[in-house]
Biotite code that builds the C-alpha atoms (Angstrom):
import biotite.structure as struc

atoms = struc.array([
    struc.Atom([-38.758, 1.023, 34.364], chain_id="A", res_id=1, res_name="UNK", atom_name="CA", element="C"),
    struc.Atom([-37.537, -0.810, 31.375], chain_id="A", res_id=2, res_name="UNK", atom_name="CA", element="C"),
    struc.Atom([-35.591, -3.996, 32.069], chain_id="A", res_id=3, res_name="UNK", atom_name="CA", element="C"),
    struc.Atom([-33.112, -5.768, 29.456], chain_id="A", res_id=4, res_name="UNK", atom_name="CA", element="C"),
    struc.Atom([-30.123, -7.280, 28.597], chain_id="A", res_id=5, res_name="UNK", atom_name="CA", element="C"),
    struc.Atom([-27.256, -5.240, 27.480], chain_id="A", res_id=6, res_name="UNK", atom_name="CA", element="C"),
    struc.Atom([-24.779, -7.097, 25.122], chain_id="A", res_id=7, res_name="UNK", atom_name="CA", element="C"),
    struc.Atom([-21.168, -6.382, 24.449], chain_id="A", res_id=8, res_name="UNK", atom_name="CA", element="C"),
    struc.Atom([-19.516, -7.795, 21.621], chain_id="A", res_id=9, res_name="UNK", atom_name="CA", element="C"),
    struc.Atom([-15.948, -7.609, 20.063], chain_id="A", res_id=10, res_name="UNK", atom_name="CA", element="C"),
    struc.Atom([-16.077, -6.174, 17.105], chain_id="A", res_id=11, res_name="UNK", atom_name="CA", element="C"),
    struc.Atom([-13.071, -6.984, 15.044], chain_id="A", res_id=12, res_name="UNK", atom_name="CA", element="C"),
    struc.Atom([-12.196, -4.498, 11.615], chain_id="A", res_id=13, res_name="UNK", atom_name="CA", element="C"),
    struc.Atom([-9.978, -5.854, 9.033], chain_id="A", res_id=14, res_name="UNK", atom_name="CA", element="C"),
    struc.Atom([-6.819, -3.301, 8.728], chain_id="A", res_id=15, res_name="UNK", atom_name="CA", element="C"),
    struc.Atom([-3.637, -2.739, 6.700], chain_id="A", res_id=16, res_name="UNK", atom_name="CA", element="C"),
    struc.Atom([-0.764, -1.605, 8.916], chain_id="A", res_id=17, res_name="UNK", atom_name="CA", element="C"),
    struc.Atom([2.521, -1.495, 7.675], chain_id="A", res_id=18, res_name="UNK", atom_name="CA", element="C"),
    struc.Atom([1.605, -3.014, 4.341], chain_id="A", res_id=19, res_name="UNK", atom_name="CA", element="C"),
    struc.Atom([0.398, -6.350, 6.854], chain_id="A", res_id=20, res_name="UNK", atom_name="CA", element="C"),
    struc.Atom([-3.244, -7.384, 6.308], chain_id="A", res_id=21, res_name="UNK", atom_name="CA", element="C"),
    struc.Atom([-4.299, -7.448, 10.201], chain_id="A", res_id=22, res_name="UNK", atom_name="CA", element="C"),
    struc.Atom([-7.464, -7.255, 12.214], chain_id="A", res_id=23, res_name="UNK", atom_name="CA", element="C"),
    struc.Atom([-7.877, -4.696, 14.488], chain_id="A", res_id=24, res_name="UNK", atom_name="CA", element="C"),
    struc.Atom([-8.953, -5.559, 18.292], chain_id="A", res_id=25, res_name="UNK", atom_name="CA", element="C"),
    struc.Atom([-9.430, -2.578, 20.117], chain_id="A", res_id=26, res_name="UNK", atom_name="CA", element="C"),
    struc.Atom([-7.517, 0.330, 21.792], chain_id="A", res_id=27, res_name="UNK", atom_name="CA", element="C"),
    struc.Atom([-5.891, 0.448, 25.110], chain_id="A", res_id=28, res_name="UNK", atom_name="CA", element="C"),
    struc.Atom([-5.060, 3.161, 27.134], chain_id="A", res_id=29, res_name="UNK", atom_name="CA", element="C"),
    struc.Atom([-0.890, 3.309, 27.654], chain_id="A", res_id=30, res_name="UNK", atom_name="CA", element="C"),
    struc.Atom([1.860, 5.009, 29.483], chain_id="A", res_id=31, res_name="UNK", atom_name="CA", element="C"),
    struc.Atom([5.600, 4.884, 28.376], chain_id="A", res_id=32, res_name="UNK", atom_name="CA", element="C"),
    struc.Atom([8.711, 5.213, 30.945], chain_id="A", res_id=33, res_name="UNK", atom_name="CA", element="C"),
    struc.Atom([8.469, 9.224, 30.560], chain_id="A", res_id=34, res_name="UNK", atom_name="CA", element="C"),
    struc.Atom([4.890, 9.033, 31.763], chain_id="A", res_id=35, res_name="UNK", atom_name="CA", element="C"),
    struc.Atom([2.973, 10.289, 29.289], chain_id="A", res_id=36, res_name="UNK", atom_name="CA", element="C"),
    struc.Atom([-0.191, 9.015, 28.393], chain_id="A", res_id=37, res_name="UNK", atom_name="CA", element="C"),
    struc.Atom([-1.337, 7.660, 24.810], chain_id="A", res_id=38, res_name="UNK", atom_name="CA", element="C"),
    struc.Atom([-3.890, 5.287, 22.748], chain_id="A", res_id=39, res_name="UNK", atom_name="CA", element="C"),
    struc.Atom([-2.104, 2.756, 20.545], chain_id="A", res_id=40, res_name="UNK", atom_name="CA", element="C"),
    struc.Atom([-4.474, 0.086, 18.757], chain_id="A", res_id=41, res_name="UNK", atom_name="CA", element="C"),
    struc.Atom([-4.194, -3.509, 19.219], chain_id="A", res_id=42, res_name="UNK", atom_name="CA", element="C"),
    struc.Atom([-3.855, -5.543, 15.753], chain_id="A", res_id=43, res_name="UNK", atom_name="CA", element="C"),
    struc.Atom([-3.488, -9.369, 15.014], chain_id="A", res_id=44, res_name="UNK", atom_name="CA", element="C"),
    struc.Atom([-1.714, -10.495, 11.746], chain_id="A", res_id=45, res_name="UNK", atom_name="CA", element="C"),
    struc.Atom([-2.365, -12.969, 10.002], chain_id="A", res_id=46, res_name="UNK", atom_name="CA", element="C"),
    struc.Atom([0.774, -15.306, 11.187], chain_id="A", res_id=47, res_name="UNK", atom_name="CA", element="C"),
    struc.Atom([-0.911, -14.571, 14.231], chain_id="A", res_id=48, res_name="UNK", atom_name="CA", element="C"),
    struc.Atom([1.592, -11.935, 15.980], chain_id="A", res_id=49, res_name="UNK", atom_name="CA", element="C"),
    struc.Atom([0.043, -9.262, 17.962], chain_id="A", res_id=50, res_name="UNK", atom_name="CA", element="C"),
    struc.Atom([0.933, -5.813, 18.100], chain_id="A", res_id=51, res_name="UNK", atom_name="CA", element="C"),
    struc.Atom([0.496, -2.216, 19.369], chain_id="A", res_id=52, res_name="UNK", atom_name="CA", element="C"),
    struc.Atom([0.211, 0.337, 16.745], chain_id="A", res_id=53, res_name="UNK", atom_name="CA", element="C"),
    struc.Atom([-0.104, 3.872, 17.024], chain_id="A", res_id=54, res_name="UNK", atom_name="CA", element="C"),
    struc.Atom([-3.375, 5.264, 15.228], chain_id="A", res_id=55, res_name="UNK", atom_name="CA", element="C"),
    struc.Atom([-1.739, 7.167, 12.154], chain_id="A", res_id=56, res_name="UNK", atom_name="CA", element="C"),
    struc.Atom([-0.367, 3.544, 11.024], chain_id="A", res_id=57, res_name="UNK", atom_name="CA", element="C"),
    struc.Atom([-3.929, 1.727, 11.218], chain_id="A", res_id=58, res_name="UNK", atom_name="CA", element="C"),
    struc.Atom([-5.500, 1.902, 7.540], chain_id="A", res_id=59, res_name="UNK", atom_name="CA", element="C"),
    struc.Atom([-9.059, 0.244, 8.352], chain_id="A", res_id=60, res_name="UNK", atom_name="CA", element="C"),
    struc.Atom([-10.763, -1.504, 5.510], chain_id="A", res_id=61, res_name="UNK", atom_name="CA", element="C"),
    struc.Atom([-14.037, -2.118, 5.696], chain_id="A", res_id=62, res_name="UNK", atom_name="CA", element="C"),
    struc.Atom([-15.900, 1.488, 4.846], chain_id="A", res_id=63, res_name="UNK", atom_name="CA", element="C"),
    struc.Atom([-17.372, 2.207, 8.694], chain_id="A", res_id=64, res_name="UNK", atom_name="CA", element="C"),
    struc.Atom([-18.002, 5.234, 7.498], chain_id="A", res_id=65, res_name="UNK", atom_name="CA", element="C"),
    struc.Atom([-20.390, 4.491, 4.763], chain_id="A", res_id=66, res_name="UNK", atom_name="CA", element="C"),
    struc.Atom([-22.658, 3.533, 8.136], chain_id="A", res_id=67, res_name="UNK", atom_name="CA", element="C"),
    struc.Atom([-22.964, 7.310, 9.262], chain_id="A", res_id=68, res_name="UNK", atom_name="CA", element="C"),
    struc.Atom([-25.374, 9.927, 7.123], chain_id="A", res_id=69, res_name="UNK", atom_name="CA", element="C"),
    struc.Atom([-23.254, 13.298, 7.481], chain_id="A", res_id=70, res_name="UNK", atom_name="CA", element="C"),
    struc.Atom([-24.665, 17.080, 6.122], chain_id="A", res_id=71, res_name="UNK", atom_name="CA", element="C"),
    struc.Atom([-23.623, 18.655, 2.951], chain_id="A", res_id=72, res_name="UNK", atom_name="CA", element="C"),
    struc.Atom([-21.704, 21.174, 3.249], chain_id="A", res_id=73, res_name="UNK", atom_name="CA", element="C"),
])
């Protein structure tokens, strides 16, 4: 059996939301008062104010995808 340490680190992605420069945090899991359940991401500007943003206004910036080898086609 293979023994190690697992590590878990915030990884923080520099965003644009709402023509802001932010960094995004992470997403949380949310209700509202109807009860319906939703992600909304959690983004720090720069003057410091946090916010929750729904996904379609989170522009990331820093090419994640560029990471990821996908097929042609």
């Amino acid at each position: 059996m293979a023994s190690g340490n697992i590590t878990i680190s915030q990884e923080y992605r520099p965003c644009i939301v709402k023509e802001k420069r932010a960094l995004f945090h992470g997403w949380v899991h949310t209700k509202n008062l109807l009860g319906q359940e939703f992600e909304v991401g959690i983004v720090e500007y720069e003057d410091g104010q946090v916010e929750e943003v729904t996904p379609n206004n989170i522009k990331f910036c820093d090419d994640k995808l560029k990471e990821y080898i996908f097929e042609e086609g």
